[in-house]
Each structure stands twice: as structure tokens, then as C-alpha cells.
N, C-alpha and C positions, 0 to 999 in steps of 0.2 A: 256313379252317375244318377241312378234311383232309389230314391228313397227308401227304407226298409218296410213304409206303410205301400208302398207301390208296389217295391216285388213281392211280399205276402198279397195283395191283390190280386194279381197278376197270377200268380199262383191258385188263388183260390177260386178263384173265375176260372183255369183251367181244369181244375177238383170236378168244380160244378158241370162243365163239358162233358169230362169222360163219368159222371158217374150220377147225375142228375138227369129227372125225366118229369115231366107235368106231375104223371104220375108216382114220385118218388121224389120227394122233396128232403132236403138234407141239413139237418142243424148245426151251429156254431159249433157243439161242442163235439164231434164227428170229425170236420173238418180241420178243427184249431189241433187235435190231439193227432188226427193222420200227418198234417203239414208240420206240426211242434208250431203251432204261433198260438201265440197266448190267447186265451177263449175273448176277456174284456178288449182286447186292442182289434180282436176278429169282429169279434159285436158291432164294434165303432165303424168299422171300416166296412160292411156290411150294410151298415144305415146310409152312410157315402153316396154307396154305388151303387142302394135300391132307391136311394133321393133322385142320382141322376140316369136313372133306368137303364142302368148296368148289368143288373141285377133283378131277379123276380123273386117276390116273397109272398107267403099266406100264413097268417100267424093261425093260432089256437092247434087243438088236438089237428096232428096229421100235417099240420105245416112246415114251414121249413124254406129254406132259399131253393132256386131252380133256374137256368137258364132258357128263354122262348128261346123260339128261330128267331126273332129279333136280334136278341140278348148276342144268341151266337155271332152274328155278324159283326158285331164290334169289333173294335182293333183295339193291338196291345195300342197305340197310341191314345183310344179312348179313355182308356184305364189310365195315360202318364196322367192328362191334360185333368183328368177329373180328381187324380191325387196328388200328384206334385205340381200341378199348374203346366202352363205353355212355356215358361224360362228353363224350364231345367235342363234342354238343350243348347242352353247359350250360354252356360254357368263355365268358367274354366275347369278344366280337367285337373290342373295345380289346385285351383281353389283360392285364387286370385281374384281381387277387386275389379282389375281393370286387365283386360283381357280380347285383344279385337284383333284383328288384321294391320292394324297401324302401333298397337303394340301387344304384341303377341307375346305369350309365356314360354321357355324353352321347348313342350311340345305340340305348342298350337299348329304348325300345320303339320305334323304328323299323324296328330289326333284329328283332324277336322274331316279326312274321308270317312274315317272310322265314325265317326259323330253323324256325318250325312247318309252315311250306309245302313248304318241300325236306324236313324230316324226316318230315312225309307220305307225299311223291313215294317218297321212298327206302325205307319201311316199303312200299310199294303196290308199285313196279317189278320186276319179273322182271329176268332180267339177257337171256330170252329176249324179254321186251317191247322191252330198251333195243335189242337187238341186231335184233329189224323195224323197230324206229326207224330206224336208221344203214341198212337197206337200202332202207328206203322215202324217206327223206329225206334220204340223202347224207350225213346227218353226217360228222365226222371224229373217231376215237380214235387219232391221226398226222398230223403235218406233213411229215414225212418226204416227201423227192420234189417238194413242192409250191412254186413260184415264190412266194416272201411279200413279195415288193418291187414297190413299187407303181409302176407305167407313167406316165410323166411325157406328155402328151400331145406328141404328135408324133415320137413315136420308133417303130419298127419291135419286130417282135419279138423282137429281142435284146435291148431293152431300150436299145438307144443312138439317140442322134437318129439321122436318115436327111439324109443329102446331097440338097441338091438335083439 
């Protein structure tokens, strides 16, 4: 449903949440390397959403991106509408040309709560809500670092069986 320049935003605005401060401002290349998104496609998409005051920046020695109390108050829908435009909830789920209530694709109205209920969530959410979210409930905006292979019983913590 969003774009891949969208969820790296999305993602990187919430970076900036949990780990940026007036006083501690945080560079492309920090961010692109914690999240894995490419530094030049971060750069780009950084210019974006400090153009549409998404985003706070101070260049030279000492600068770096940051989000104000402003900043925080944005919604993930600020972030769709400023990267993938205002259609991209009206786009089919198939990926269909023509796509409506009069002629619908095999999951148009099973999809279309689910479509009204995230574009709810995402009109509703602070980007400062999602970001006590991830500190209250551990989520993750990174894989990065984390063991994703699953433990076969009887093996030790390296992940290989164990000798008798």
C-alpha cells in the first residue's frame, strides 16, 4: 500500500523521535546505516520532508536533522500525503485500473475496512504517539543487529547442535 520511499520516512521520522533532541542533531549517514536505507535515497527524502516542515535541519559543523514539538505532532498521514500523494488510498489492493464500489476487484470490500481503519490510525497518530509506542512496547523500526534465525531445539546458543 506504501511506498518504499514512504515507509523509510516513516521510519526515519520515528529514528528522529526516539533518539534526536535540539541539542543533538543526527546525520544521514547514522540513520541510513541503523535503519539499512541507502544514505543517497535518505539524503533525497530528507530534503522532501525538511521542504515540507516535516522535518528540522541545521547544516554545517554540529548539524544534523531533528525533530521540534512541532515536528512531533505530525501524523503518519502527513508523511503519506507529503510522499506518496493523497491517492494512494484509493489505489486498488490488486492493483487494478478501475477499482470502485460499482466495480469492485475480488477483495475490494474485504480490503476497504482495513483501508478505512489504517487511514484512520494514520490521520489520528502523532509521529510523537508512535514514538511512546516503540518505548513502551519495544517495537521495532530496525532489524538491524537482531538474530532472525530460528533455534532448532536442541542446539546451544550459537545456534549449532551441542555434543553430547
Amino acid at each position: 500500500m506504501l511506498s518504499s520511499a514512504c515507509k523509510y520516512a516513516i521510519r526515519a521520522m520515528l529514528y528522529l523521535a526516539l533518539h534526536s533532541r535540539k541539542d543533538r542533531k543526527i546525520g544521514v549517514k547514522e540513520i541510513g546505516e541503523t535503519l539499512g536505507i541507502p544514505k543517497p535515497f535518505l539524503a533525497q527524502l530528507f530534503r522532501t520532508l525538511t521542504t515540507n516542515e516535516l522535518v528540522s535541519s541545521i547544516k554545517g559543523p554540529g548539524g544534523g536533522y531533528f525533530l521540534t514539538g512541532e515536528n512531533r505532532q505530525r501524523t503518519v498521514w502527513d508523511i503519506v500525503l507529503c510522499i506518496d500523494g493523497p491517492s494512494k488510498f484509493d489505489a486498488c489492493f490488486l492493483g487494478l485500473d478501475k477499482c470502485d464500489d460499482q466495480n469492485p476487484c475480488p477483495v475490494h470490500y474485504a480490503v476497504g475496512p482495513f483501508k478505512k481503519k489504517i487511514l484512520a490510525d494514520f490521520r489520528f497518530k502523532s509521529i510523537d504517539m508512535l514514538a511512546g509506542e516503540i518505548a513502551e512496547k519495544g517495537t521495532l523500526i530496525s532489524l538491524k543487529g537482531l538474530d532472525l534465525m530460528p533455534r532448532a531445539s536442541g542446539t546451544g546458543e550459537s545456534g549449532h547442535q551441542s555434543l553430547p
